[in-house]
TIKOL-548352 format. One record per atom (N, C-alpha, C): chain; atom name; x, y, z. Coordinates in pm, 1 decimal. Layout:
N
+-------+------+----------+----------+----------+
: chain : name :       px :       py :       pz :
+-------+------+----------+----------+----------+
:     A :   CA :        X :        Y :        Z :
...
+-------+------+----------+----------+----------+
This chain:
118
+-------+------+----------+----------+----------+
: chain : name :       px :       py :       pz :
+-------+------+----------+----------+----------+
:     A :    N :    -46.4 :   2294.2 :   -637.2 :
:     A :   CA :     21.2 :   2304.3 :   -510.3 :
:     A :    C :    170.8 :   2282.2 :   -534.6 :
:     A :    N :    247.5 :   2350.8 :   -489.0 :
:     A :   CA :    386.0 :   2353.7 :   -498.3 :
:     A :    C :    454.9 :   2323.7 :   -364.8 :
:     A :    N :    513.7 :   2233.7 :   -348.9 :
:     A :   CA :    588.1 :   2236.0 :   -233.6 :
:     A :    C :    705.9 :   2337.5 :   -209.4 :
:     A :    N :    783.4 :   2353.8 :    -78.3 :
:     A :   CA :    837.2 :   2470.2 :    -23.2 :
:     A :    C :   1004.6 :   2422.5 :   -113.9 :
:     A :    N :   1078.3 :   2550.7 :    -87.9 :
:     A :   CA :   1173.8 :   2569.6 :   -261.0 :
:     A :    C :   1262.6 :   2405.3 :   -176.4 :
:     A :    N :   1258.7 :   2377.6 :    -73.3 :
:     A :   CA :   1393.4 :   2295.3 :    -23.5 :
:     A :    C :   1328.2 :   2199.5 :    -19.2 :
:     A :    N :   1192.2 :   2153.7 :    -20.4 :
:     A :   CA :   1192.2 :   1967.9 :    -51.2 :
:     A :    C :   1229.1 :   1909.5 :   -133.7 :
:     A :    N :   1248.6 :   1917.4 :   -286.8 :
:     A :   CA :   1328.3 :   1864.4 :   -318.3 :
:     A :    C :   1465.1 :   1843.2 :   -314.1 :
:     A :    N :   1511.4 :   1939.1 :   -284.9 :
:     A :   CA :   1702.9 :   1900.5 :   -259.6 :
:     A :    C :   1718.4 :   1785.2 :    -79.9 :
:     A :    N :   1611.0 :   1825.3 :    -52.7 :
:     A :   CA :   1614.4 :   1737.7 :     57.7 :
:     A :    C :   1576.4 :   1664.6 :     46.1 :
:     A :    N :   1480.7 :   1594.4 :    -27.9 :
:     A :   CA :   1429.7 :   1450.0 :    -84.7 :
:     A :    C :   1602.6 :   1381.1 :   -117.7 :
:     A :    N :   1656.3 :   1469.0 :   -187.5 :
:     A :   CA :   1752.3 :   1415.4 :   -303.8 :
:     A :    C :   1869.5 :   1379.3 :   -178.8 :
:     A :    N :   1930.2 :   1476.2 :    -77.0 :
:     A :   CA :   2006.9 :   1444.5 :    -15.0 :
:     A :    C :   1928.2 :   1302.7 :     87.2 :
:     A :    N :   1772.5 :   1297.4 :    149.6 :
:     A :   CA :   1773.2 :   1185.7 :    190.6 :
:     A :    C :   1817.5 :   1077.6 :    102.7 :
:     A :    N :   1770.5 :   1043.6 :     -3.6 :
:     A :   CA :   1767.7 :    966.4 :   -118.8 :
:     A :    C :   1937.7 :    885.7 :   -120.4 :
:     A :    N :   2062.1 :    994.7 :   -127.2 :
:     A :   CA :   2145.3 :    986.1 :   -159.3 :
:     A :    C :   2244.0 :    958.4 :     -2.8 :
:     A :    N :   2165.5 :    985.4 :     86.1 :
:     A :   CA :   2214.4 :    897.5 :    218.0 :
:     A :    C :   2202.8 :    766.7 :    271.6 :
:     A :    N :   2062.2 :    728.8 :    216.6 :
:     A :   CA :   2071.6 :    601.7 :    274.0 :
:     A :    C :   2019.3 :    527.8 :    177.4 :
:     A :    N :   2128.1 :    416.2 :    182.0 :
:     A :   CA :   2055.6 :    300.6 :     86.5 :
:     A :    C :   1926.8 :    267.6 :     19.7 :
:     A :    N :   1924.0 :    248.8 :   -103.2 :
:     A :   CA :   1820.4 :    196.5 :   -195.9 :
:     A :    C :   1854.9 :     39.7 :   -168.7 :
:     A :    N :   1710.9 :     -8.2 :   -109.1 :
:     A :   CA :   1686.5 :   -206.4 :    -87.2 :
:     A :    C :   1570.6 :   -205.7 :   -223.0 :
:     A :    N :   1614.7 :   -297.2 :   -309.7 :
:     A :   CA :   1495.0 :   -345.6 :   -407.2 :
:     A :    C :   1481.8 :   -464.0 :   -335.2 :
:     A :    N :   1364.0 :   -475.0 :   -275.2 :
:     A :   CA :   1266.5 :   -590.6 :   -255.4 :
:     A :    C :   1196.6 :   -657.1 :   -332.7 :
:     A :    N :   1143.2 :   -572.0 :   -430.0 :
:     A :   CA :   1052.5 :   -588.4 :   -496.8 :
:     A :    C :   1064.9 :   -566.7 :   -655.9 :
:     A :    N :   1158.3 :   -643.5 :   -705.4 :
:     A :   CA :   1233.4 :   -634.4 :   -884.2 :
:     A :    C :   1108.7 :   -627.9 :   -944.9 :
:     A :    N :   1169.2 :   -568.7 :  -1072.0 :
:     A :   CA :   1065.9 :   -555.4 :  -1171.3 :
:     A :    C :    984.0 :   -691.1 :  -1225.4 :
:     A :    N :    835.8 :   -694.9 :  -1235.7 :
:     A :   CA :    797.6 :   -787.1 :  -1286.7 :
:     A :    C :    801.6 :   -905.5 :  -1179.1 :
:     A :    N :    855.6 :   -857.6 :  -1046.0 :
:     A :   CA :    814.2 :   -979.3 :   -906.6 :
:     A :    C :    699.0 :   -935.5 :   -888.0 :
:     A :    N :    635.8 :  -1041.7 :   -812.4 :
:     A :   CA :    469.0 :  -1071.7 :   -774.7 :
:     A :    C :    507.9 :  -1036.5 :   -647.8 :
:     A :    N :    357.5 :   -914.7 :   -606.9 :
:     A :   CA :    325.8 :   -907.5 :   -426.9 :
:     A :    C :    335.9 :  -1016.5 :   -326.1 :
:     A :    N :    376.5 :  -1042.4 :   -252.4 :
:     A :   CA :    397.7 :  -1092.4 :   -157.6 :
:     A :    C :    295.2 :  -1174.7 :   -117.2 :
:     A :    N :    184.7 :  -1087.1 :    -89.3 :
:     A :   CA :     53.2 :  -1101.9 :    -33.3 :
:     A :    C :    -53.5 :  -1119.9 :   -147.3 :
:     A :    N :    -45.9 :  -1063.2 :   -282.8 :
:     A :   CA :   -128.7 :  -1049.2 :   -347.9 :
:     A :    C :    -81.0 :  -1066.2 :   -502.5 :
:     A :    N :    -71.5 :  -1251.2 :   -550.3 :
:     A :   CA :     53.8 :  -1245.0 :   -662.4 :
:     A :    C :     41.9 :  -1231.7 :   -780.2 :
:     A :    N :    -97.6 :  -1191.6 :   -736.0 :
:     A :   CA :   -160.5 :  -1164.9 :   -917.4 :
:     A :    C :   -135.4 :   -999.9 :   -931.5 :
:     A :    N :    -52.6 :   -947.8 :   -838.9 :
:     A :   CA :    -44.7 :   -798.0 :   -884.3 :
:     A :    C :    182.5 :   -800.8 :   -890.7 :
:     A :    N :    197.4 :   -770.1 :  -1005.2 :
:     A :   CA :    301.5 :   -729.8 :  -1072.7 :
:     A :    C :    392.9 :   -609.1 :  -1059.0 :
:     A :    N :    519.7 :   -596.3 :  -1012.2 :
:     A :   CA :    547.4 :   -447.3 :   -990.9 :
:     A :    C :    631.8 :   -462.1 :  -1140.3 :
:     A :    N :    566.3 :   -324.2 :  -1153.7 :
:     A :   CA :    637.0 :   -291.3 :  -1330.3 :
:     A :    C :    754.8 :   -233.7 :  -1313.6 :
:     A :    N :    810.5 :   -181.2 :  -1219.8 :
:     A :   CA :    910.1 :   -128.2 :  -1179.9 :
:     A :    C :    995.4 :   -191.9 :  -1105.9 :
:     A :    N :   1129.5 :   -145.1 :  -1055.4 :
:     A :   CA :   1249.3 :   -223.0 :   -938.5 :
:     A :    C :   1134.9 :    -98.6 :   -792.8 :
:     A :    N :   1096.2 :   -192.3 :   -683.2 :
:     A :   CA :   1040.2 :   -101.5 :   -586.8 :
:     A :    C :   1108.8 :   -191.2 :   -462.7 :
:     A :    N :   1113.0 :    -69.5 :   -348.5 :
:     A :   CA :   1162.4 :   -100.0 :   -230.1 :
:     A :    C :   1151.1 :    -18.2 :   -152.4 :
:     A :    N :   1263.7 :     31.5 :    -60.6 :
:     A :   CA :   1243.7 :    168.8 :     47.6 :
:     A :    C :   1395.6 :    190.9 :     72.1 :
:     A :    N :   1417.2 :    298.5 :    158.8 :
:     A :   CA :   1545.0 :    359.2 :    180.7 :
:     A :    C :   1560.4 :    334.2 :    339.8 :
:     A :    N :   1695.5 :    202.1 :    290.0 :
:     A :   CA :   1758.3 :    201.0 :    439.5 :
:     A :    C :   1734.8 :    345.7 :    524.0 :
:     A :    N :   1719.8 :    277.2 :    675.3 :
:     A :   CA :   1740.3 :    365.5 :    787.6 :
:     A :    C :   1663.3 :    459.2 :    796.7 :
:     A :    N :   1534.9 :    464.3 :    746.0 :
:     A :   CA :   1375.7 :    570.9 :    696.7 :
:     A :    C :   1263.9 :    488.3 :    791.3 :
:     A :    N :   1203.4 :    589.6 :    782.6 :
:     A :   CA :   1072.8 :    525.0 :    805.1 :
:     A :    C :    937.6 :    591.2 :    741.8 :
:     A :    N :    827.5 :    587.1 :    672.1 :
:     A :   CA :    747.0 :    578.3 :    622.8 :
:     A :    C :    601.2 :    564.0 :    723.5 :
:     A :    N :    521.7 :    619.6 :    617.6 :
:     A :   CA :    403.5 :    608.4 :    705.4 :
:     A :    C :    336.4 :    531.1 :    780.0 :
:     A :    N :    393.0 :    379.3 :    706.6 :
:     A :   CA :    364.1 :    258.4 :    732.1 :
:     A :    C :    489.3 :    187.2 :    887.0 :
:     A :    N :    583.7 :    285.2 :    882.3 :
:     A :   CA :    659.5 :    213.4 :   1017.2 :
:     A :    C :    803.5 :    171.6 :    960.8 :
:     A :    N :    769.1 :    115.6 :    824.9 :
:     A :   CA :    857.3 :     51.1 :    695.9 :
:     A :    C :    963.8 :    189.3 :    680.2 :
:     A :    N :   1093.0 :    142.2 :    594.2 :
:     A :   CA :   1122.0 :    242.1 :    545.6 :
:     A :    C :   1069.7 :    295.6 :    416.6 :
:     A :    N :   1101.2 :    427.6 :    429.5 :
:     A :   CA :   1024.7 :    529.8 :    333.8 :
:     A :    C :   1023.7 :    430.0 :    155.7 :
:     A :    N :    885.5 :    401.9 :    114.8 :
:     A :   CA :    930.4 :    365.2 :    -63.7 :
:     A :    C :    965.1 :    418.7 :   -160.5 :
:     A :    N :   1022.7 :    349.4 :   -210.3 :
:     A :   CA :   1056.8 :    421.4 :   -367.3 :
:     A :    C :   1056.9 :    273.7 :   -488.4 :
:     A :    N :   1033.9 :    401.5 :   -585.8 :
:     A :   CA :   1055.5 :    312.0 :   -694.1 :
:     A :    C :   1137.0 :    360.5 :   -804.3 :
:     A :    N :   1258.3 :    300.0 :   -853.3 :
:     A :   CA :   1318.9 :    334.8 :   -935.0 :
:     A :    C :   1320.3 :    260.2 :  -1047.6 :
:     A :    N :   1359.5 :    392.8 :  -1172.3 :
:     A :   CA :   1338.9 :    396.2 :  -1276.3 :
:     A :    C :   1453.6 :    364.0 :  -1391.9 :
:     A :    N :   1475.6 :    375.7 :  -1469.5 :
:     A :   CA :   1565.3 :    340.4 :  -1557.2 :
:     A :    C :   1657.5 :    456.0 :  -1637.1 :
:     A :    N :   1640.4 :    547.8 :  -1596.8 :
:     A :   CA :   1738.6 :    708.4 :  -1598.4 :
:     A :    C :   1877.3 :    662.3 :  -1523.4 :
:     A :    N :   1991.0 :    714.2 :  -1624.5 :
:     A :   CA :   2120.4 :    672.0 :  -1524.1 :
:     A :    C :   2103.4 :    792.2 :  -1402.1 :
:     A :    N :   2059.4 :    861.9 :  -1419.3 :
:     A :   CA :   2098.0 :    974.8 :  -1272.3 :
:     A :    C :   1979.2 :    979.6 :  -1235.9 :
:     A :    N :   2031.5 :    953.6 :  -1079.6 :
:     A :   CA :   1933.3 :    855.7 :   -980.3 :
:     A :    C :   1870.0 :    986.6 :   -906.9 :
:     A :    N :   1826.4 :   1071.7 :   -981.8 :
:     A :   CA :   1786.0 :   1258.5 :   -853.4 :
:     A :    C :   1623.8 :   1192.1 :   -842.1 :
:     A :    N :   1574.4 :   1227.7 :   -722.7 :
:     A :   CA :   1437.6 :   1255.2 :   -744.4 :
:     A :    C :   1341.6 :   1271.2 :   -866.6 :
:     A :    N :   1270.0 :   1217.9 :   -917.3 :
:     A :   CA :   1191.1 :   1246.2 :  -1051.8 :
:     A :    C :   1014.6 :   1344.9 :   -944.9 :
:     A :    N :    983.5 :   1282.4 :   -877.9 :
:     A :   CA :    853.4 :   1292.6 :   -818.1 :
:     A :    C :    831.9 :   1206.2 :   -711.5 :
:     A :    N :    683.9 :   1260.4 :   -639.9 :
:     A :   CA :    670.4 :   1142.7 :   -531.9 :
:     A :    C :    479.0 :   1148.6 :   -590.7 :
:     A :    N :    463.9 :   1063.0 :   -524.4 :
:     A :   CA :    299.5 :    968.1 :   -512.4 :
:     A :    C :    223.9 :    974.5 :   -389.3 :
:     A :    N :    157.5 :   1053.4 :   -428.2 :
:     A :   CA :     94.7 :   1028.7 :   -218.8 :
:     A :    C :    -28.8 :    917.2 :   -251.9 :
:     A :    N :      4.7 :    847.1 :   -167.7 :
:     A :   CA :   -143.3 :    688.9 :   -173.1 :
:     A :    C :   -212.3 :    679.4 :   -103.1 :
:     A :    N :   -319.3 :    642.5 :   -136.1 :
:     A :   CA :   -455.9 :    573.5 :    -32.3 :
:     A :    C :   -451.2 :    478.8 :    -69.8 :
:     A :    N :   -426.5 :    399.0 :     87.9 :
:     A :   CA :   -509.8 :    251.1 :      7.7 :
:     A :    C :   -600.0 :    198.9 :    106.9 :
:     A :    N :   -708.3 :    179.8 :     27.3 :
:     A :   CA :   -846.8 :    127.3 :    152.0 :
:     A :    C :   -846.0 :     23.1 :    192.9 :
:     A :    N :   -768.2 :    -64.5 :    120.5 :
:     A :   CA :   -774.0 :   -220.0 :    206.9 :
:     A :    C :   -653.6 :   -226.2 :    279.6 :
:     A :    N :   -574.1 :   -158.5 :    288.7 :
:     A :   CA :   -467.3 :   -163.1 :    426.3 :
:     A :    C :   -536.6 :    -23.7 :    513.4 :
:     A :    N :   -583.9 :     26.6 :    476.0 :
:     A :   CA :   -633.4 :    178.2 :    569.8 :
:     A :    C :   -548.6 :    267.6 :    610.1 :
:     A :    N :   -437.4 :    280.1 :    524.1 :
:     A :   CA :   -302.7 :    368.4 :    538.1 :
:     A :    C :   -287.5 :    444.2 :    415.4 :
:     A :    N :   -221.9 :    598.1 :    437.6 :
:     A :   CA :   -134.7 :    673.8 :    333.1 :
:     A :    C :    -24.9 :    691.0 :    338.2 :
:     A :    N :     62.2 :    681.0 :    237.6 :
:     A :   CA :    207.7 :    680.5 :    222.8 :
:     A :    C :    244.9 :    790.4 :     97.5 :
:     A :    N :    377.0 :    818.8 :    122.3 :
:     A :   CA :    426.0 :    865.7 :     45.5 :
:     A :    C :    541.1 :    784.6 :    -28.3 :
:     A :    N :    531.3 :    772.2 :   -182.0 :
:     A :   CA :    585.6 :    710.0 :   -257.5 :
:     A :    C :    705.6 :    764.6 :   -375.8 :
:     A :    N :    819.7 :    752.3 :   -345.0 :
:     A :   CA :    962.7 :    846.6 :   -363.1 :
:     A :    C :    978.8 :    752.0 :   -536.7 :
:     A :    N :    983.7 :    867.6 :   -647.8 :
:     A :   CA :   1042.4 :    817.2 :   -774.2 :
:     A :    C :   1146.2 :    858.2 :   -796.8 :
:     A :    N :   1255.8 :    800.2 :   -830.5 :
:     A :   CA :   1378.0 :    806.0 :   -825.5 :
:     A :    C :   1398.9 :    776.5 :   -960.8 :
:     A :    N :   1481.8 :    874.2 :  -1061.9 :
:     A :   CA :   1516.8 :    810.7 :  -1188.6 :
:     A :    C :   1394.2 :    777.0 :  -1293.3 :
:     A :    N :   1278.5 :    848.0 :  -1275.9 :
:     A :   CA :   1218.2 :    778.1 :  -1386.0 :
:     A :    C :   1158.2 :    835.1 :  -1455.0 :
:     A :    N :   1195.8 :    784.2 :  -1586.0 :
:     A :   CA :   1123.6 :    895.1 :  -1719.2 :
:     A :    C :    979.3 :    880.3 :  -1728.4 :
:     A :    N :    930.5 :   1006.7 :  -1777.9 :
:     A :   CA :    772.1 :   1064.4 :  -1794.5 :
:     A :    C :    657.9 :    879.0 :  -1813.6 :
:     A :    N :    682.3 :    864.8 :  -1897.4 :
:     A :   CA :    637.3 :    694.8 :  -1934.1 :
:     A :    C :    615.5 :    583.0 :  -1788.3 :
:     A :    N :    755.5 :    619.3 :  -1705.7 :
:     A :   CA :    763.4 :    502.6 :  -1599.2 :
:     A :    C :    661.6 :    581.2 :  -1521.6 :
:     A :    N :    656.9 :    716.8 :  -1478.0 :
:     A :   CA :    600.7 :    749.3 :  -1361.2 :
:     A :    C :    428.5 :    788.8 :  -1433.0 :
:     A :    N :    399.0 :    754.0 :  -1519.3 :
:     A :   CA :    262.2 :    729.2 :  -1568.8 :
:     A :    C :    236.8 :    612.4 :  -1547.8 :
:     A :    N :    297.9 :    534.2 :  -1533.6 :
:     A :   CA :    296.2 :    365.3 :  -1490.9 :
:     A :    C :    255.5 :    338.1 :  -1395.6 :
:     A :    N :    369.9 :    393.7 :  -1291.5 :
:     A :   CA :    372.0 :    404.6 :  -1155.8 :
:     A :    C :    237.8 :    442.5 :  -1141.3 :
:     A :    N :    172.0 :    546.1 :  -1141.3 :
:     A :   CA :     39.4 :    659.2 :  -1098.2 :
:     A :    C :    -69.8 :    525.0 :  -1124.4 :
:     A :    N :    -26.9 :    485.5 :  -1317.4 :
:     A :   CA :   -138.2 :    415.6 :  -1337.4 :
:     A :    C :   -127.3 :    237.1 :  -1201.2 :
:     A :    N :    -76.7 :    192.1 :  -1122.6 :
:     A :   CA :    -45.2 :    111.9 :  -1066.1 :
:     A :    C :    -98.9 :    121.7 :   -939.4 :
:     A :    N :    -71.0 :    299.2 :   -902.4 :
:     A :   CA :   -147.8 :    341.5 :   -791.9 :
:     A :    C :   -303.0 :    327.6 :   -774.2 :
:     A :    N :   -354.1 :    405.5 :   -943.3 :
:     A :   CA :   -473.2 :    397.8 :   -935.5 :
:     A :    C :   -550.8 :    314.5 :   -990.9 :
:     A :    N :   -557.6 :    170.9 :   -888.0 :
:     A :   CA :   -617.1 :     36.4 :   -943.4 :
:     A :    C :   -665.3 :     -8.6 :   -793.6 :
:     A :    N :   -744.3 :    -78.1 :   -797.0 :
:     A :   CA :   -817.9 :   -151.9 :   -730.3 :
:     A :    C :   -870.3 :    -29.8 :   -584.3 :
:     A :    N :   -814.5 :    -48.7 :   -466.7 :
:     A :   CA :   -871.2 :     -4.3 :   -393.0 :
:     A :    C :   -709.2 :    125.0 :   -323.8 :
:     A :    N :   -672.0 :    137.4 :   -425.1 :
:     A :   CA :   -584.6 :    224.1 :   -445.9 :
:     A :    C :   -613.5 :    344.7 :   -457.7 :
:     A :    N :   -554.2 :    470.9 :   -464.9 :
:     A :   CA :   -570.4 :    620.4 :   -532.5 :
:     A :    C :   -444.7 :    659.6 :   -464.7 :
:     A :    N :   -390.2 :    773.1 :   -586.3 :
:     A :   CA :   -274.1 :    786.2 :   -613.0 :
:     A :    C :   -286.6 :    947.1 :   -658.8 :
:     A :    N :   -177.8 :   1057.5 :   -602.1 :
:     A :   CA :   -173.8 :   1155.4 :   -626.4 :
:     A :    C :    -40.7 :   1211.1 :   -687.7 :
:     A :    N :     20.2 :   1252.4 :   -800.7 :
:     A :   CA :    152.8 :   1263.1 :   -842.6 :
:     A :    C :    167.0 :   1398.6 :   -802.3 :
:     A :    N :    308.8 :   1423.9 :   -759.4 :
:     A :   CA :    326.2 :   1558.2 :   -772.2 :
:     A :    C :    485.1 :   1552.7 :   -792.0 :
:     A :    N :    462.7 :   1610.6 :   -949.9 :
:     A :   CA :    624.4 :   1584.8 :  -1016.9 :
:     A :    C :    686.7 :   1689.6 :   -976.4 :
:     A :    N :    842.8 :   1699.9 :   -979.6 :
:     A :   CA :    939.2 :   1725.4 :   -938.1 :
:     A :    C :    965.0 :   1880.5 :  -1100.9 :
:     A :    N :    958.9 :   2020.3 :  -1092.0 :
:     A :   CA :    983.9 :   2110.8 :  -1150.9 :
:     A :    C :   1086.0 :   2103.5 :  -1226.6 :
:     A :    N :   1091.3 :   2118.8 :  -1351.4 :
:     A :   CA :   1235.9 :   2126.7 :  -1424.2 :
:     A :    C :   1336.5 :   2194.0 :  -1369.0 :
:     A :    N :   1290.5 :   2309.8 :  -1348.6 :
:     A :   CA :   1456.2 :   2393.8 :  -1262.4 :
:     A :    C :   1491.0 :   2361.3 :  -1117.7 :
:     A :    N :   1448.5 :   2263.7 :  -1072.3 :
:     A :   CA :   1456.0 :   2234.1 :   -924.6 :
:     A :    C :   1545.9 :   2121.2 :   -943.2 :
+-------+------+----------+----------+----------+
């Protein structure tokens, strides 16, 4: 499945409008649940909103140029919500991370990376 030719440049211009909040640094414990670890810097983009009400998430990666890498679409059965999950900056390795992070416990996680020429 391919998304339509302008979501990504429009991911990238949301991305690049409104603030990146890390809430959630690399290697901080869930909030709610502290035996789970974010391997990544994760948060959401000021002035968004997300499936959850929250602003839209992301998780960024360690690439100096901050474009869109991919997004994550999630299930998660013990909150009973899907979201979409914005990767920003992150090389092939991080966003196998990411996916693998998604798909744990009562999680599932769908990647759909971002095209080289896009």
């Amino acid at each position: 499945m391919t998304p339509p030719a302008g979501f990504w440049p429009a991911l990238d211009a949301l991305t690049a409008a409104c603030p990146l909040v890390v809430d959630r640094p690399r290697g901080s414990a869930h909030p709610r649940y502290p035996e789970i670890r974010y391997p990544l810097d994760y948060g959401y983009l000021a002035g968004t909103r997300g499936g959850d009400g929250d602003g839209l998430d992301v998780w960024r990666g360690s690439r100096p140029e901050q474009q869109v890498t991919a997004i994550v679409c999630t299930l998660d059965l013990n909150q009973r919500d899907a979201e979409i999950k914005v990767l920003v900056g992150c090389t092939p390795a991080e966003v196998q991370t990411i996916l693998a992070f998604h798909n744990s416990g009562a999680q599932s996680g769908w990647l759909i990376e971002r095209p080289a020429d896009v």
